[in-house]
C-alpha positions as CSV (number, residue, x, y, z in Angstrom):
1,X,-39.2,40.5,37.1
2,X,-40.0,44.1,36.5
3,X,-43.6,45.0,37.8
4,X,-45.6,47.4,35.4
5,X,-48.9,49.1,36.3
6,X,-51.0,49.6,32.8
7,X,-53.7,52.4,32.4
8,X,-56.2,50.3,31.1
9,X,-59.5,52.6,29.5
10,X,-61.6,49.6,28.0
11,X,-60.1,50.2,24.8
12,X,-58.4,47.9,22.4
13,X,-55.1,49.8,22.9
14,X,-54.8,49.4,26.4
15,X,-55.8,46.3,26.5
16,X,-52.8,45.1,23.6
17,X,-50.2,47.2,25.9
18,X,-50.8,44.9,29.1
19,X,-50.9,41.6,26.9
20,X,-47.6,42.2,25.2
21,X,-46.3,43.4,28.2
22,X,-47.3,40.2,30.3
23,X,-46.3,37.9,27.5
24,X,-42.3,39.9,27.4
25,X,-42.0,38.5,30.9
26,X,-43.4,41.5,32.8
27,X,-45.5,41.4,35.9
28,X,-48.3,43.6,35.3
29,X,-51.2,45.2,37.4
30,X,-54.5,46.7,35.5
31,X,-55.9,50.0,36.8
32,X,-58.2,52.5,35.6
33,X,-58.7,55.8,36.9
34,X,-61.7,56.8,37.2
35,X,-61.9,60.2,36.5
36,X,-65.4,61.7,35.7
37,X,-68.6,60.0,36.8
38,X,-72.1,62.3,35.5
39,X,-75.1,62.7,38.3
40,X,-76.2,59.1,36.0
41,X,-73.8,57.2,37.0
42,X,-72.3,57.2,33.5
43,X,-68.5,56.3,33.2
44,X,-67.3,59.0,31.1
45,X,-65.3,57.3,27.6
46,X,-62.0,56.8,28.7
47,X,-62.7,55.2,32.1
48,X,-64.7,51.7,31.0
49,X,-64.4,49.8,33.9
50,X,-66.1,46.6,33.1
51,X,-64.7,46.6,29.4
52,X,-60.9,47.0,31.2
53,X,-61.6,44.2,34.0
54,X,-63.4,41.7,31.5
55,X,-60.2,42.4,29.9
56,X,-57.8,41.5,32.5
57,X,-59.8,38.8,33.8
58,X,-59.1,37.5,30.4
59,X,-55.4,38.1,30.1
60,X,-55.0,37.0,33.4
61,X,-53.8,40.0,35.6
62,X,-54.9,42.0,39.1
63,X,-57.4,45.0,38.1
64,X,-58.1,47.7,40.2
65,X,-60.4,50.6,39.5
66,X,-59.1,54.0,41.1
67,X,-60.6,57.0,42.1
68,X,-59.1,60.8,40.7
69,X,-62.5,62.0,40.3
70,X,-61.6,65.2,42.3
71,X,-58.2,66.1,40.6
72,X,-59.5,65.4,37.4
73,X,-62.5,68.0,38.4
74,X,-59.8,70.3,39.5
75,X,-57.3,69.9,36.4
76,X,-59.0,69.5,33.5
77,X,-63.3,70.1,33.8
78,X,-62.6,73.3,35.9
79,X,-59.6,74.7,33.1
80,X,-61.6,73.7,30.2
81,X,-64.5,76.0,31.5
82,X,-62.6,78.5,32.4
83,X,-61.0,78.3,28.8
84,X,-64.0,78.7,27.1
85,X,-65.6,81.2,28.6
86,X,-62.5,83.1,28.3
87,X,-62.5,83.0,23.9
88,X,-59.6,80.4,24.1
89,X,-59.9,76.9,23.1
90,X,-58.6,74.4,25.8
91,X,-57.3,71.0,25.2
92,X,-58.2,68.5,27.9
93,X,-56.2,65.7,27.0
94,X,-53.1,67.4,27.2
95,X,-53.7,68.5,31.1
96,X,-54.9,65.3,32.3
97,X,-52.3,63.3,31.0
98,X,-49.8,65.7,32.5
99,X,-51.7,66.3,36.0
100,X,-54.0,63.6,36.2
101,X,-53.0,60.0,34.4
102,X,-49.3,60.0,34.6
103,X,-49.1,61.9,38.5
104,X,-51.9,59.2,39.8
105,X,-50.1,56.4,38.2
106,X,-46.8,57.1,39.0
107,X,-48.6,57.5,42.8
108,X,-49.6,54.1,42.7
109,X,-46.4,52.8,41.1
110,X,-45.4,53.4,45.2
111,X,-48.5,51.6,46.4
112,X,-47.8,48.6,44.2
113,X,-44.3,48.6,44.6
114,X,-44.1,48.5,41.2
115,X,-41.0,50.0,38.1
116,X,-43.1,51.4,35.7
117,X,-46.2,53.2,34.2
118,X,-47.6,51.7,30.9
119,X,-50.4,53.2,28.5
120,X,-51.5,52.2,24.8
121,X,-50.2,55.9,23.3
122,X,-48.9,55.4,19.8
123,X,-45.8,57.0,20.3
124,X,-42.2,55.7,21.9
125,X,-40.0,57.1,25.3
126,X,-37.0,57.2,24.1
127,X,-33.7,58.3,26.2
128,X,-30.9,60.5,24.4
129,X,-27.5,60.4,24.5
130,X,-27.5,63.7,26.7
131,X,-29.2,61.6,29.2
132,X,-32.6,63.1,28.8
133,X,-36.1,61.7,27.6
134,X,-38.6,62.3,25.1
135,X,-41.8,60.8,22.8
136,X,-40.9,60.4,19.1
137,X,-43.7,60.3,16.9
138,X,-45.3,56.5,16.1
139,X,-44.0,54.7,13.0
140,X,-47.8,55.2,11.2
141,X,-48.5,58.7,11.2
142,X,-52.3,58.7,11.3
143,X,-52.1,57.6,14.6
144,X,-49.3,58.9,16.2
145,X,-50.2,60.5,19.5
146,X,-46.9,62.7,20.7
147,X,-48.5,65.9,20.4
148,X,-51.0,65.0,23.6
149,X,-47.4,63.9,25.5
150,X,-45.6,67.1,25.4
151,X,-46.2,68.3,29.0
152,X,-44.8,65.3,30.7
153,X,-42.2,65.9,32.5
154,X,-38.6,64.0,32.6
155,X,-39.7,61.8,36.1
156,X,-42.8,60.7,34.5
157,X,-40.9,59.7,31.1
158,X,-38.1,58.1,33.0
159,X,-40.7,55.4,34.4
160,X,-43.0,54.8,31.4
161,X,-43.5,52.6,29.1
162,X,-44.8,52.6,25.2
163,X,-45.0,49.5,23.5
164,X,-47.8,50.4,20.4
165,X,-45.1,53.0,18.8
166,X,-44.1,51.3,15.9
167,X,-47.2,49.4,15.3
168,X,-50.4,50.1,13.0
169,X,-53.9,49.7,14.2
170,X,-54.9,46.9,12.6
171,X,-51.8,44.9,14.2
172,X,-52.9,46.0,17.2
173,X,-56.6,44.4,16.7
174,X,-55.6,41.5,14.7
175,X,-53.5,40.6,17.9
176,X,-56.4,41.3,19.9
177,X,-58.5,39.3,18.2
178,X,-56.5,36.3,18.2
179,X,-55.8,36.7,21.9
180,X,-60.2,36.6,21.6
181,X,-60.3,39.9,23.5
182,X,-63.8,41.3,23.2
183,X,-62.3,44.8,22.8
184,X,-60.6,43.9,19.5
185,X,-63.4,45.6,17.0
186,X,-64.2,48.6,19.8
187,X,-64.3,51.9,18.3
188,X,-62.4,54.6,19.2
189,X,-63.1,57.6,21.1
190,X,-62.7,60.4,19.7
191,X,-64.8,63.1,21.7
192,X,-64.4,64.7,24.8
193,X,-64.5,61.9,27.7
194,X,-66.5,63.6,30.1
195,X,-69.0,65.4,27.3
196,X,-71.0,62.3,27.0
197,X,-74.4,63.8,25.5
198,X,-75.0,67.3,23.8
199,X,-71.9,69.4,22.7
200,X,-69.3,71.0,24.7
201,X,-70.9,73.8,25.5
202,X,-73.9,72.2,26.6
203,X,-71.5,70.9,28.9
204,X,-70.1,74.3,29.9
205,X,-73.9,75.7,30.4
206,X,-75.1,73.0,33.0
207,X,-71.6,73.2,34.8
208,X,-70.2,76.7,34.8
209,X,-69.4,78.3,38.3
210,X,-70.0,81.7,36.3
211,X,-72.0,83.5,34.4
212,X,-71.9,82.5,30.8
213,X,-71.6,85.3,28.2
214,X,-74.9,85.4,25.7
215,X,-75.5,86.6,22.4
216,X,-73.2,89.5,20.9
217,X,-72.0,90.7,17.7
218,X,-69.8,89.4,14.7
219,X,-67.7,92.2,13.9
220,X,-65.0,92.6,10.6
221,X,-61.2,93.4,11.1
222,X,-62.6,97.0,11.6
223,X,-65.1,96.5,14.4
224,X,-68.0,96.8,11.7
225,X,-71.0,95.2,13.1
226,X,-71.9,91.8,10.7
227,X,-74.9,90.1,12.5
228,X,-74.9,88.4,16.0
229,X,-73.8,84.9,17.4
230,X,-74.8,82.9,20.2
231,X,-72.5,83.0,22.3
232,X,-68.5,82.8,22.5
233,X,-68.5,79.4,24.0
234,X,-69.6,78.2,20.7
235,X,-66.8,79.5,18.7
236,X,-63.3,78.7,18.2
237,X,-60.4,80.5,16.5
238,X,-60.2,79.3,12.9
239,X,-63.5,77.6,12.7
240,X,-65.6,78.3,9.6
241,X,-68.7,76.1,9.4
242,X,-71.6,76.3,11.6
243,X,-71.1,80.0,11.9
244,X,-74.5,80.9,11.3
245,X,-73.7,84.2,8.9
246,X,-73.8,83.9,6.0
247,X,-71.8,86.8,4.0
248,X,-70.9,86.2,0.6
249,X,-67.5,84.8,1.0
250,X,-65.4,82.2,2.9
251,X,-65.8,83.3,6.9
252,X,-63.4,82.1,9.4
253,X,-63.1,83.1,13.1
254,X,-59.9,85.6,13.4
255,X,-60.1,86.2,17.0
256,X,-62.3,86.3,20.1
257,X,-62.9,89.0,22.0
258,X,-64.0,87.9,25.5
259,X,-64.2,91.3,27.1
260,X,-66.2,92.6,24.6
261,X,-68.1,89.4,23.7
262,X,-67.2,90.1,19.9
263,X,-66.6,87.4,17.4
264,X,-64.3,88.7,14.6
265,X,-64.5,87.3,11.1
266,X,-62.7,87.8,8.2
267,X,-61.8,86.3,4.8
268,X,-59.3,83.0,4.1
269,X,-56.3,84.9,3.2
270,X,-56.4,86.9,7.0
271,X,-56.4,83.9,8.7
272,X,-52.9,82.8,7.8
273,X,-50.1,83.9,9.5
274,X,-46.7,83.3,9.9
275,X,-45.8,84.2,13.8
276,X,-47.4,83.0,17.0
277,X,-46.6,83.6,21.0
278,X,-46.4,80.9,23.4
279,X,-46.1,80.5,27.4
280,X,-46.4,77.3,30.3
281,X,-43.2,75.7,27.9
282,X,-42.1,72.8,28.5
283,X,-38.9,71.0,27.3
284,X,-38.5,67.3,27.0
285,X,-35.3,66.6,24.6
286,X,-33.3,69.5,25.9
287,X,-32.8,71.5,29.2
288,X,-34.6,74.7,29.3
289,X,-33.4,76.8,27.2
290,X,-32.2,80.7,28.0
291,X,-33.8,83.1,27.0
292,X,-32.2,84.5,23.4
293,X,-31.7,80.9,21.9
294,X,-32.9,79.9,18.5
295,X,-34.4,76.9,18.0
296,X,-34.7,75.6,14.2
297,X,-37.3,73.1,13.9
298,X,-40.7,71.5,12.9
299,X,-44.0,72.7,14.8
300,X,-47.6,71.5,15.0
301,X,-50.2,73.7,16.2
302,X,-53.3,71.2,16.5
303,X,-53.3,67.6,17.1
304,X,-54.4,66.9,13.1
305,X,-51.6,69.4,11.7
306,X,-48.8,68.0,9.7
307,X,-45.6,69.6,11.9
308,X,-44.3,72.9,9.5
309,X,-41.0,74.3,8.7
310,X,-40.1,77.2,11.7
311,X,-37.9,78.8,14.2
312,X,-38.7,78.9,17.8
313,X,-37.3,81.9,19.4
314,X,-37.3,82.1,23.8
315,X,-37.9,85.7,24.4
316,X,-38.0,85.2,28.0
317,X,-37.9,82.3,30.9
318,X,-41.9,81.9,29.9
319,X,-42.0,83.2,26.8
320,X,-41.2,81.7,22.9
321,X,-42.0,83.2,19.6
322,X,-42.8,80.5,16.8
323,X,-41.9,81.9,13.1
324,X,-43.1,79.7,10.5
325,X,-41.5,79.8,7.2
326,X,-44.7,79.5,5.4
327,X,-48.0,81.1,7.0
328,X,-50.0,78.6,8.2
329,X,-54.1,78.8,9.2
330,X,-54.7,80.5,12.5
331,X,-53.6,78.4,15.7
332,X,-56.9,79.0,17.7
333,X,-55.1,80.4,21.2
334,X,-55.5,78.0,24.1
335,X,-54.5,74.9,22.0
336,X,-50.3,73.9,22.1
337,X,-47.8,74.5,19.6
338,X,-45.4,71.4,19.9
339,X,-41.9,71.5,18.8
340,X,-40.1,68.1,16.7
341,X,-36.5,67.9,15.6
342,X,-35.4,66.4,12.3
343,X,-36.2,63.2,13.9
344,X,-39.2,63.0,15.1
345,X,-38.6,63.4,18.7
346,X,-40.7,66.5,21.0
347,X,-38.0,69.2,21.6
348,X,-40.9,70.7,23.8
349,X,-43.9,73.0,23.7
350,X,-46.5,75.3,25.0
351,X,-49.6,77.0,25.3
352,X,-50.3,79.2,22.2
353,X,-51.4,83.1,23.5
């Protein structure tokens, strides 16, 4: 009997991946890792601990709650900070499952002699034939999850499990239900896990280590001064509402100027574009490639964009150039440009710059 460890958040989806786990003959430990805990005593979203052990209790498996409060600090509240304060526009998720979920799971794989790490991603692991593995995109595409799986390395894939890919949501509560799980009918998260009142940079203002930039000046394309904003940390690359200027036409955030504390605007048409620069790469369905190859493929630049038409192009060990073939709306720089093949599976990615 293989032994599986599930990540179990409080969800409806975790708690489906350990019961059709247990029921195809695995033997399977609950854990959650604890990863943010506020000066309340709040659980942040996606660590639940007495939703995931009513839920074991009930399917009848061990539960253990687990402490990464001090990596997560380190690798993904400290980073997403940083980010912001910065002009880019971080994406949390990403890092922790890379450096947080999958390397404290696969830690504890050890302690509990167990084979394999499980979570309730829609997406699948699937091996190639040139022995390598990767996530291919779930069966239902409103819920498919890959793009927040690129960074995971071939060690963590190789022991990891994904048994929601090919199902919909409402399979996944209907067998909840029936199985008279209380988390069959839980909403989803969908903010921020450790932003649990107030906006982001709320967040960033009671936590920052630094100084946080203030008020400074909307500028055009040409460095014309337009009015004043409120602060970079509220601003991301492509956003248009909630600007606060109003100026006659269409404004979208072109760029972010950090050193300057200047928040370019300009017009619809400005903010497409056709070429974007990427570094921190990672490859999952092929070896890293050398610098000079072409990669043809499919790329999405935010977790909500349909993948698009382009060429990837590694300039150097670090370095790839994305060319769409059509433009598409400004990839706000500090989010991940993720690369598909024609079916479905992460080629790799990176860090948009």
């Amino acid at each position: 009997m293989k032994k599986v460890i599930v990540g179990m958040s409080g969800g409806v989806d975790s708690a489906v991946t350990a019961l059709l786990l247990k029921n195809e003959g695995y033997d399977v430990t609950g854990v959650t890792l604890r990863t943010w805990l506020s000066e309340s005593g709040d659980e942040g979203r996606c660590c639940e601990l007495d939703d995931a052990r009513r839920t074991c209790y009930k399917i009848g498996i061990p539960y253990y709650p687990l402490n990464c409060t001090d990596v997560f600090e380190e690798k993904v509240i400290e980073p997403f900070i940083d980010d912001y304060l910065n002009g880019l526009t971080p994406n949390p998720c990403i890092e922790c499952n890379r450096y947080v979920k999958w390397e404290k799971m696969l830690y504890y794989t050890q302690v509990f002699h167990a084979d394999y790490v499980a979570t309730g991603h829609y997406a699948s692991v699937i091996k190639l034939d040139n022995g390598r593995y990767t996530v291919k995109t779930a069966l239902h595409a409103e819920k498919d999850q890959t793009y927040m799986l690129y960074k995971l390395t071939q060690e963590q894939l190789a022991h990891t499990l994904m048994p929601l890919g090919n199902m919909s949501k409402a399979e996944v509560r209907k067998i909840a239900a029936d199985e008279g799980l209380l988390v069959a009918n839980k909403p989803d998260s969908q903010e921020i896990c450790f932003v649990t009142e107030g906006s982001y940079a709320d967040y960033i203002k009671e936590h920052a280590k630094r100084d946080i930039p203030g008020e400074g000046n909307f500028i055009d394309e040409d460095g014309n001064v337009l009015g004043r904003h409120k602060g970079i940390i509220h601003y991301t690359v492509g956003q248009r509402k909630g600007l606060g200027i109003a100026l006659g036409y269409p404004a979208y955030v072109k760029r972010i100027n950090a050193g300057t504390n200047e928040v370019v605007l300009a017009g619809e048409e400005s903010v497409k574009i056709k070429e974007i620069a990427c570094n921190n790469l990672n490859f999952l369905s092929i070896e890293p490639p050398a610098p000079g190859r072409i990669i043809n493929c499919f790329v999405k630049v935010r977790y909500h964009h349909k993948p698009q038409k382009a060429t990837v192009k590694i300039k150097e060990e670090d370095l790839a150039v994305v060319v769409f073939d059509d433009p598409v709306k400004l990839p706000a720089p500090g989010q991940s440009a993720v690369f598909y093949d024609e079916n479905d599976c992460i080629i790799g990615g990176g860090k948009i710059i």
